[in-house]
N, CA, C and O atoms as a DFTB+ gen file, in Angstrom:
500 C
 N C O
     1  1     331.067     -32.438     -24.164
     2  2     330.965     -31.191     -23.432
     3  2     329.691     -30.464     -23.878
     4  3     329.433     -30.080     -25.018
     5  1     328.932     -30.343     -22.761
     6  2     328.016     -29.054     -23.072
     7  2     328.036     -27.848     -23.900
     8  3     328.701     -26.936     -23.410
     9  1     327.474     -27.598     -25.045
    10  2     327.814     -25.958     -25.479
    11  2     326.652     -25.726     -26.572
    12  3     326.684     -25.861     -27.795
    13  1     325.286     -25.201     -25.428
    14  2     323.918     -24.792     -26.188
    15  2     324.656     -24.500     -27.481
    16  3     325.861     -24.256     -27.546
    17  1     323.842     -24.548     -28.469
    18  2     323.581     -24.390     -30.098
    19  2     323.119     -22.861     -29.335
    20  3     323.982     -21.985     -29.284
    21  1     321.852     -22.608     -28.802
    22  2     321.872     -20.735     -29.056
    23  2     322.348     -19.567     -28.423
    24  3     321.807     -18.465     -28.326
    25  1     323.719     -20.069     -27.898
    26  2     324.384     -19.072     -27.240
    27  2     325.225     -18.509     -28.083
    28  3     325.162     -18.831     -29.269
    29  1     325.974     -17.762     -27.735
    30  2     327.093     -16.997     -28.680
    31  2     328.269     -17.744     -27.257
    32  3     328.091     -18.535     -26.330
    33  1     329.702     -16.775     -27.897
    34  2     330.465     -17.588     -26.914
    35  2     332.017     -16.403     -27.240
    36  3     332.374     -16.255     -28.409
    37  1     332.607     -15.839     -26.359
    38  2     333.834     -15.796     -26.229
    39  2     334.771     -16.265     -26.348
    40  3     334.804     -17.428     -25.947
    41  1     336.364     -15.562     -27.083
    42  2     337.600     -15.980     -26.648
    43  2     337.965     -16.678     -25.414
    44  3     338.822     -17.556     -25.321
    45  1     337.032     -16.075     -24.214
    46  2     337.839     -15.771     -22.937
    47  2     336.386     -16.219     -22.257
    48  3     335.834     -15.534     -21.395
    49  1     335.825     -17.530     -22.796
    50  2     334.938     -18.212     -22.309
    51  2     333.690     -18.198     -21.181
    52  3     333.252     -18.953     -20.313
    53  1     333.343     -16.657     -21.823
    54  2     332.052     -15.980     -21.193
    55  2     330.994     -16.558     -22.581
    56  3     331.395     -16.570     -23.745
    57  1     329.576     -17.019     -22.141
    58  2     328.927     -17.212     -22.906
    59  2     327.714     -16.014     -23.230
    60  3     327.733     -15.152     -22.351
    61  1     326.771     -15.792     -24.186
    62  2     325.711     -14.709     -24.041
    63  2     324.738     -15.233     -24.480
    64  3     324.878     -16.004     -25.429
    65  1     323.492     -14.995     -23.955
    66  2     322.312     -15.247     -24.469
    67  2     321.438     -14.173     -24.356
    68  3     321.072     -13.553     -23.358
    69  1     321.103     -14.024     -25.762
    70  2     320.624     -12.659     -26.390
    71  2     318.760     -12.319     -26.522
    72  3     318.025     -12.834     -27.365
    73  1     318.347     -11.371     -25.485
    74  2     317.106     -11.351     -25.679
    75  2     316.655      -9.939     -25.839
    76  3     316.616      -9.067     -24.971
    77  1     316.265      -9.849     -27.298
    78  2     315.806      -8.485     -27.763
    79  2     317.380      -7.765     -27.671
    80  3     318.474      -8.197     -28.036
    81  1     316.857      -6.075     -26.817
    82  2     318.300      -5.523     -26.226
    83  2     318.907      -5.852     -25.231
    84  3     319.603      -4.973     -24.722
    85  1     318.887      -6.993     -24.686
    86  2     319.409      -7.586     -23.663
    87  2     319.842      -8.833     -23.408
    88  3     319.213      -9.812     -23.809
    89  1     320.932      -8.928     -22.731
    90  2     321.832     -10.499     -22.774
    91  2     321.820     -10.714     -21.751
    92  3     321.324      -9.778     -21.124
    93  1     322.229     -11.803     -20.932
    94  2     322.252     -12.963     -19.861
    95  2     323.718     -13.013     -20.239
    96  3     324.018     -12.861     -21.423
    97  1     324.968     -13.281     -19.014
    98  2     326.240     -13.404     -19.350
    99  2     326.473     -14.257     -18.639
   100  3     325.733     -14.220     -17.656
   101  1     327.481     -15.421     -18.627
   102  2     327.972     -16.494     -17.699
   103  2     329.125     -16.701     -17.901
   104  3     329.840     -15.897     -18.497
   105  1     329.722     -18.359     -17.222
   106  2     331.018     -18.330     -18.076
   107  2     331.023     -19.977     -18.747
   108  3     331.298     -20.668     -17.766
   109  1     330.939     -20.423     -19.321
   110  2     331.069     -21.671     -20.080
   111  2     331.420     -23.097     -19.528
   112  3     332.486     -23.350     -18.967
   113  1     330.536     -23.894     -19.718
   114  2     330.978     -25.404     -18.408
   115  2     332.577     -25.723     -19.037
   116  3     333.296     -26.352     -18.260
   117  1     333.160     -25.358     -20.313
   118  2     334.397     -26.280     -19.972
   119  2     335.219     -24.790     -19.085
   120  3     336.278     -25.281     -18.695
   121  1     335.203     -23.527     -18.699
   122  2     335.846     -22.834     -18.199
   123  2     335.449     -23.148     -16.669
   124  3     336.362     -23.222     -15.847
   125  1     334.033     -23.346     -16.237
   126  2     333.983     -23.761     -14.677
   127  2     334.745     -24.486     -14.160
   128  3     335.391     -24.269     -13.135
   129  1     334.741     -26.077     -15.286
   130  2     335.434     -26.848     -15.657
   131  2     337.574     -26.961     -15.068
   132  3     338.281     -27.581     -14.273
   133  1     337.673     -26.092     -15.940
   134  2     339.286     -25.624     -15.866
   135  2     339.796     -25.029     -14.411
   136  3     340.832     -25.285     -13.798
   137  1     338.358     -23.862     -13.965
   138  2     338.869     -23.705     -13.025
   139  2     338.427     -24.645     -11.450
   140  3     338.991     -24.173     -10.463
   141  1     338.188     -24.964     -11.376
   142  2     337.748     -26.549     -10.181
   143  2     336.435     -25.309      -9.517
   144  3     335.943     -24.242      -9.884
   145  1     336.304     -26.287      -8.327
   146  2     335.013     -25.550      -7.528
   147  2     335.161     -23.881      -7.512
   148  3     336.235     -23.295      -7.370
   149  1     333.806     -23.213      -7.694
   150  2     333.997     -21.919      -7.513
   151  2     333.389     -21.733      -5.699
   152  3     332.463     -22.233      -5.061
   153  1     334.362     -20.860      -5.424
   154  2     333.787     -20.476      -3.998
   155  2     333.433     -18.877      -3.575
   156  3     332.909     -18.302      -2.621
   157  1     333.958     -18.565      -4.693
   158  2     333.031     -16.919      -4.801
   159  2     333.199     -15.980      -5.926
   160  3     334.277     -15.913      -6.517
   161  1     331.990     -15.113      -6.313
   162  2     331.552     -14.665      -7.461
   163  2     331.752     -13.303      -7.261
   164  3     331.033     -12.840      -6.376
   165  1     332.540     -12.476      -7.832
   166  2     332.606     -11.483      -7.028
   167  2     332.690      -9.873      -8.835
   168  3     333.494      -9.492      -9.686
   169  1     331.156      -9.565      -8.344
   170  2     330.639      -8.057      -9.199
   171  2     330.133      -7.585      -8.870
   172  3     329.035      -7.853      -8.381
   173  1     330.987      -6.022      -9.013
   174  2     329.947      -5.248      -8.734
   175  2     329.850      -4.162      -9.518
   176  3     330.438      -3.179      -9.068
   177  1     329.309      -4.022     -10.528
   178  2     329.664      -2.879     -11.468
   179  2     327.903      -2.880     -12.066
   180  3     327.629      -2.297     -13.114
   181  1     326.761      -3.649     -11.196
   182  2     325.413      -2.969     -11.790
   183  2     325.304      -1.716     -11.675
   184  3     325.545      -1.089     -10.644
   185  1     324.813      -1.101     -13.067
   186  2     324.486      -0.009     -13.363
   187  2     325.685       0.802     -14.309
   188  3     325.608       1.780     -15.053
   189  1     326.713      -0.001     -13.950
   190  2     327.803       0.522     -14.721
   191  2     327.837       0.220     -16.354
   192  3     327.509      -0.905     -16.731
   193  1     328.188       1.111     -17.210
   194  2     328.264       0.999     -18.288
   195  2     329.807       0.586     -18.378
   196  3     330.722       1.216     -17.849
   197  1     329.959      -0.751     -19.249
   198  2     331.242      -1.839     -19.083
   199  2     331.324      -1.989     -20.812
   200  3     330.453      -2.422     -21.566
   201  1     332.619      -1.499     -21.128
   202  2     332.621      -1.955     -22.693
   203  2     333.464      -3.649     -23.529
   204  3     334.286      -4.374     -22.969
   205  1     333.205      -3.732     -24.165
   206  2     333.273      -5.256     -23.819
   207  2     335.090      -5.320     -24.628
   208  3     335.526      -4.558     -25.492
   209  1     335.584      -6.126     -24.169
   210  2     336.666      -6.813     -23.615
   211  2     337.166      -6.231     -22.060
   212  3     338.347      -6.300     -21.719
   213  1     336.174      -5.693     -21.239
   214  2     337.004      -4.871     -20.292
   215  2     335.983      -5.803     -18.873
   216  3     334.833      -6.243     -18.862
   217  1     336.925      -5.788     -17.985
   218  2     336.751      -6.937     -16.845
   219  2     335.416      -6.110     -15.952
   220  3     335.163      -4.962     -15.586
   221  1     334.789      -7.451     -15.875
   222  2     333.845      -6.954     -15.443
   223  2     333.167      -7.595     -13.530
   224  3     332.181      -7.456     -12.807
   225  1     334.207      -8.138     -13.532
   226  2     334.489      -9.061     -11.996
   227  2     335.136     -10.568     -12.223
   228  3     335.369     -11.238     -13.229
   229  1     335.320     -10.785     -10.737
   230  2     336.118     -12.006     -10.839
   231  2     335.535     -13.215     -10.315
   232  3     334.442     -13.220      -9.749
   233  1     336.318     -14.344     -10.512
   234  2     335.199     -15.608     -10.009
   235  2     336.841     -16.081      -9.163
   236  3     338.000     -15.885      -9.530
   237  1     336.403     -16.611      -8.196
   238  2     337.082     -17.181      -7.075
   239  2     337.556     -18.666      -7.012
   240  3     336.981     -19.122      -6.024
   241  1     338.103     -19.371      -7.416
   242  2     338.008     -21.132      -7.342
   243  2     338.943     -21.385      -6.044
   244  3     339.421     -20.506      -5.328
   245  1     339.110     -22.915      -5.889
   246  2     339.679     -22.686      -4.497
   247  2     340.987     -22.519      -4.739
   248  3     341.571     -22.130      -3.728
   249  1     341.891     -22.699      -5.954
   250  2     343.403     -22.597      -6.499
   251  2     343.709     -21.150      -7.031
   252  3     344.832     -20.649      -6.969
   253  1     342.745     -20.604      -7.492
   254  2     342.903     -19.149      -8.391
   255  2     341.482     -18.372      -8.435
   256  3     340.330     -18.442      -8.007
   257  1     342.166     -17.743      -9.079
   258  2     341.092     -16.387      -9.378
   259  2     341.224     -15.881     -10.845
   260  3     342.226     -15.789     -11.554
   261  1     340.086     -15.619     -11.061
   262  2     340.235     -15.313     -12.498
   263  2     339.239     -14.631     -13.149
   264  3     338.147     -15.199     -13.180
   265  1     339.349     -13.396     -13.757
   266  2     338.931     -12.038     -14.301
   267  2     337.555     -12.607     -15.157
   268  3     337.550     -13.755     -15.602
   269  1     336.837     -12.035     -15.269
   270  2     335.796     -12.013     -16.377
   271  2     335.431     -11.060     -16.876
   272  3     335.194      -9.940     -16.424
   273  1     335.337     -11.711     -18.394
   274  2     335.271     -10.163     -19.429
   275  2     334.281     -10.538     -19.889
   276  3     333.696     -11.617     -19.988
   277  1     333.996      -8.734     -20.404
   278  2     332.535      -8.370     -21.074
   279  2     332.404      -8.921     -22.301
   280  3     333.344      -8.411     -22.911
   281  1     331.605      -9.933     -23.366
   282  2     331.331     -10.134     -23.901
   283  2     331.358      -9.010     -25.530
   284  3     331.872      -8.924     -26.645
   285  1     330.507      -8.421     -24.704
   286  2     329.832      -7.285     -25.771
   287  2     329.639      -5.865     -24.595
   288  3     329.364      -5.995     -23.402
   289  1     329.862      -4.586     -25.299
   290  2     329.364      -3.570     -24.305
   291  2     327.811      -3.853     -24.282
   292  3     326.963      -4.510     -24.885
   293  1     327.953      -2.878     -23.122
   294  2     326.383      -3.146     -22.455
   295  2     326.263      -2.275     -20.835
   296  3     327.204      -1.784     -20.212
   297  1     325.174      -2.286     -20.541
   298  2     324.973      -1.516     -19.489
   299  2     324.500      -2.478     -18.501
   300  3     323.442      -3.034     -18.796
   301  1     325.298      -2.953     -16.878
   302  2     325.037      -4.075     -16.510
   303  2     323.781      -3.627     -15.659
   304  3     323.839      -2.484     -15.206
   305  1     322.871      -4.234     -15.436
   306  2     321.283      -4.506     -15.045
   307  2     321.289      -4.919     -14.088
   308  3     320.742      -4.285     -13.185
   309  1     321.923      -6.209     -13.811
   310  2     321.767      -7.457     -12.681
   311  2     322.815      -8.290     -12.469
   312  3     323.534      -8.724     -13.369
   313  1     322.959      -8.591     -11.031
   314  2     323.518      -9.607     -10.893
   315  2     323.052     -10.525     -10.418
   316  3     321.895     -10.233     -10.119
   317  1     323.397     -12.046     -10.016
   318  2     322.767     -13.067     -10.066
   319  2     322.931     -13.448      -8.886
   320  3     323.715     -14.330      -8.538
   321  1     321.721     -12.394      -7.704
   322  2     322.072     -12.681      -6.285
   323  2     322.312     -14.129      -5.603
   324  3     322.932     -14.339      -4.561
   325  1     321.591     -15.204      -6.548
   326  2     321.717     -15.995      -6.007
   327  2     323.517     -16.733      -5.654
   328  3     323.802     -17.405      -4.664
   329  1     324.267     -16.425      -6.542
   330  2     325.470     -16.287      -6.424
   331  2     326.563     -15.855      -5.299
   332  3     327.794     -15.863      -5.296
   333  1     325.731     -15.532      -4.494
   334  2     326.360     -14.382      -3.003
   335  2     326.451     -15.890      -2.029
   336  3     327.579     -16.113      -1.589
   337  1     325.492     -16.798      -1.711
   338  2     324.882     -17.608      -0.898
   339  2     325.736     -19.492      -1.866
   340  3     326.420     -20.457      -1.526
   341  1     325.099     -19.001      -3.017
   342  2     325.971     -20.271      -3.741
   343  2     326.861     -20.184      -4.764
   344  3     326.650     -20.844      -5.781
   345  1     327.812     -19.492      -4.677
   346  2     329.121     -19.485      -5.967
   347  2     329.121     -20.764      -6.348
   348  3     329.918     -20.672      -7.281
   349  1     328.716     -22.245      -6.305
   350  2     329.085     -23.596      -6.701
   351  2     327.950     -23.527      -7.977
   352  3     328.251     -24.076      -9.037
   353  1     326.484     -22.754      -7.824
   354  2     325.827     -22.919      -8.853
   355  2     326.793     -22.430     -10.953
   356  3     326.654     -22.837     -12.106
   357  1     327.349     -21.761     -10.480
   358  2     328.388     -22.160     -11.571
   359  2     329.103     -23.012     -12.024
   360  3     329.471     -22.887     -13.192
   361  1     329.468     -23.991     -11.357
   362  2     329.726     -25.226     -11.416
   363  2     328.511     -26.245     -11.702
   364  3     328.676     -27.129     -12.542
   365  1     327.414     -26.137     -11.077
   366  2     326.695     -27.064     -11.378
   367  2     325.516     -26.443     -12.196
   368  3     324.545     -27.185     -12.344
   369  1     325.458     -25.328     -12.691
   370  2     324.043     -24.549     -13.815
   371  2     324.919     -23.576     -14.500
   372  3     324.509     -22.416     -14.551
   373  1     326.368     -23.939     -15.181
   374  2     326.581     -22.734     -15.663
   375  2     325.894     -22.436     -17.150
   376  3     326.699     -21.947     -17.942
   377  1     324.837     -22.598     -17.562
   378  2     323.872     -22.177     -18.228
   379  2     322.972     -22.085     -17.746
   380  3     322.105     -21.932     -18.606
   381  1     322.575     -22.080     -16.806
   382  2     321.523     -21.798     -16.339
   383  2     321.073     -20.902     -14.349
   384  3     320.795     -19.771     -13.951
   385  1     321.204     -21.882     -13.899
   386  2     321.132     -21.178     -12.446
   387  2     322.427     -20.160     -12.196
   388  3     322.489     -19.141     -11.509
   389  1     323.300     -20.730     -12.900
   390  2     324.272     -20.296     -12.364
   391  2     325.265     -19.514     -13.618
   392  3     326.293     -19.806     -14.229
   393  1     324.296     -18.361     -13.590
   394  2     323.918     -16.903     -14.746
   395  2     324.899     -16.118     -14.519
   396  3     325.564     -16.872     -13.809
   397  1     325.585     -15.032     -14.591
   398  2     326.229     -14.006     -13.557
   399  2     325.806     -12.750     -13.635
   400  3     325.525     -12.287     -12.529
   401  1     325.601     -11.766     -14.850
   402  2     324.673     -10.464     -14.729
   403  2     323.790     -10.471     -16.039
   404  3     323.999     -11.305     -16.920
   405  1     322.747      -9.470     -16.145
   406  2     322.225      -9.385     -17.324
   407  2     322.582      -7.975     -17.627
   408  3     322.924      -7.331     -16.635
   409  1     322.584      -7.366     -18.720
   410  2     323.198      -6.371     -19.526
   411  2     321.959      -5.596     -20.596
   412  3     320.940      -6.204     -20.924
   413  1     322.242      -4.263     -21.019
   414  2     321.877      -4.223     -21.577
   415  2     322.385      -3.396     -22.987
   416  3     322.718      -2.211     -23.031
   417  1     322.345      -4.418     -24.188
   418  2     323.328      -4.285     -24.842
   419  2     323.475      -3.137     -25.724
   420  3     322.529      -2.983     -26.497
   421  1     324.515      -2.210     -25.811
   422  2     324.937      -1.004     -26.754
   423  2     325.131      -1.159     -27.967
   424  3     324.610      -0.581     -28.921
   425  1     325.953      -2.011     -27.927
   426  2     326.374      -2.188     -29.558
   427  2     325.990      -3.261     -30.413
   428  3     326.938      -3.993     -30.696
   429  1     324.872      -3.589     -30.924
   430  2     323.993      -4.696     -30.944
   431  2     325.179      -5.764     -32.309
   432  3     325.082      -6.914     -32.737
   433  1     326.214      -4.603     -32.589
   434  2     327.244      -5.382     -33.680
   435  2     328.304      -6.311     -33.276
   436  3     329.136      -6.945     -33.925
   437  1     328.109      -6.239     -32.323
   438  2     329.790      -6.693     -31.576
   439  2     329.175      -8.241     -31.052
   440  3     329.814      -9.051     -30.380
   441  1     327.607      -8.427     -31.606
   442  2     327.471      -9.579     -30.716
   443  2     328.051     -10.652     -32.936
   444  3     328.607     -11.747     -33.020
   445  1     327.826     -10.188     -33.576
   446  2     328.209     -10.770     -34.729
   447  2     329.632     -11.368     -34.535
   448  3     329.749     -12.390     -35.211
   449  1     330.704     -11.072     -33.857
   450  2     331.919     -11.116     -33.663
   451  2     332.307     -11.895     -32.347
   452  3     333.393     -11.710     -31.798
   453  1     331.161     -12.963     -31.772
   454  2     331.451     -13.659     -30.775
   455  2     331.340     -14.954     -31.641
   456  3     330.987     -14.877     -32.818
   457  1     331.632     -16.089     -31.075
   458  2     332.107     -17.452     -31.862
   459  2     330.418     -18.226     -31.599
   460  3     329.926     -18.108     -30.477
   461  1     329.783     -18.840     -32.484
   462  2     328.763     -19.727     -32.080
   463  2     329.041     -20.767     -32.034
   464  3     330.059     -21.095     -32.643
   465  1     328.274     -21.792     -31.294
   466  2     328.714     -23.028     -30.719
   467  2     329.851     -23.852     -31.291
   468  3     330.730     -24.349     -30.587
   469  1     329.789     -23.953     -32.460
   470  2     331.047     -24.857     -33.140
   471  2     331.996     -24.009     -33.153
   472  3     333.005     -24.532     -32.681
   473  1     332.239     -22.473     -33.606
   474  2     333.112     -21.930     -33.421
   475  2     333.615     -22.200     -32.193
   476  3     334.825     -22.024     -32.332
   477  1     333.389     -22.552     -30.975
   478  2     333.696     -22.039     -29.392
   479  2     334.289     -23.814     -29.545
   480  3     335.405     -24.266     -29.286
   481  1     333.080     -24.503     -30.050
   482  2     333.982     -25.661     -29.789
   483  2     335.338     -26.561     -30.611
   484  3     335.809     -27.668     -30.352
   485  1     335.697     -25.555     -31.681
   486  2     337.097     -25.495     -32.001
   487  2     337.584     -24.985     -31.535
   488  3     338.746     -25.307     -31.782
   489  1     337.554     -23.852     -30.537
   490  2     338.343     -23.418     -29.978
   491  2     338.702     -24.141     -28.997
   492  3     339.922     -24.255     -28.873
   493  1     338.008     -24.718     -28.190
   494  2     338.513     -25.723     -26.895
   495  2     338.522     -27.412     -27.097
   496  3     338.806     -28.377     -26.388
   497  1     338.042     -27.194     -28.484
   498  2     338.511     -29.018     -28.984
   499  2     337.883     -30.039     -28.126
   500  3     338.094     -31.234     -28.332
């Protein structure tokens, strides 16, 4: 299984990648994974200040739906328009194309308290 060495990583299998005061948020190939094809990405809280364990939109698969949480607080910036046109790029770039918002982060402590790669990958074995 995929799981960059320089990401940080969630309980609840949102990943972060940390630049300066600002992160990149997604959700993790074995969680795309779990949930089968995504068919829609659905946030809207840019500009909103979102504190982290608190939902910050949902992702659509074709069986379920399922919440995504904030990593770390942060003030959301962007979302990843390309996502409107292709919800599957999560499935097939979820490190990369297939990003979901960028943030900008408040509490620069709370990113110490996310799991790094081996941590994340004991957690999902």
């Amino acid at each position: 299984m995929n799981i960059p060495a320089e990401l940080k990583y969630s309980k609840e299998h949102e990943w972060l990648k940390v630049d300066g005061d600002t992160a990149t948020i997604g959700i993790t190939a074995f969680a795309q994974g779990e949930l089968g094809d995504i068919i829609y990405v659905d946030i809207d809280c840019v500009g909103d200040n979102v504190e982290k364990n608190a939902i910050f939109g949902t992702v659509e698969a074709v069986k379920t739906v399922s919440d995504l949480y904030m990593p770390v607080s942060g003030e959301v910036l962007e979302f990843n328009e390309a996502l409107k046109d292709k919800p599957d790029l999560v499935n097939s770039s979820p490190y990369g194309d297939g990003w979901m918002i960028k943030i900008r982060i408040s509490n620069p402590a709370e990113i110490d308290e996310l799991l790094d790669a081996a941590g994340y990958q004991a957690l999902v074995g």
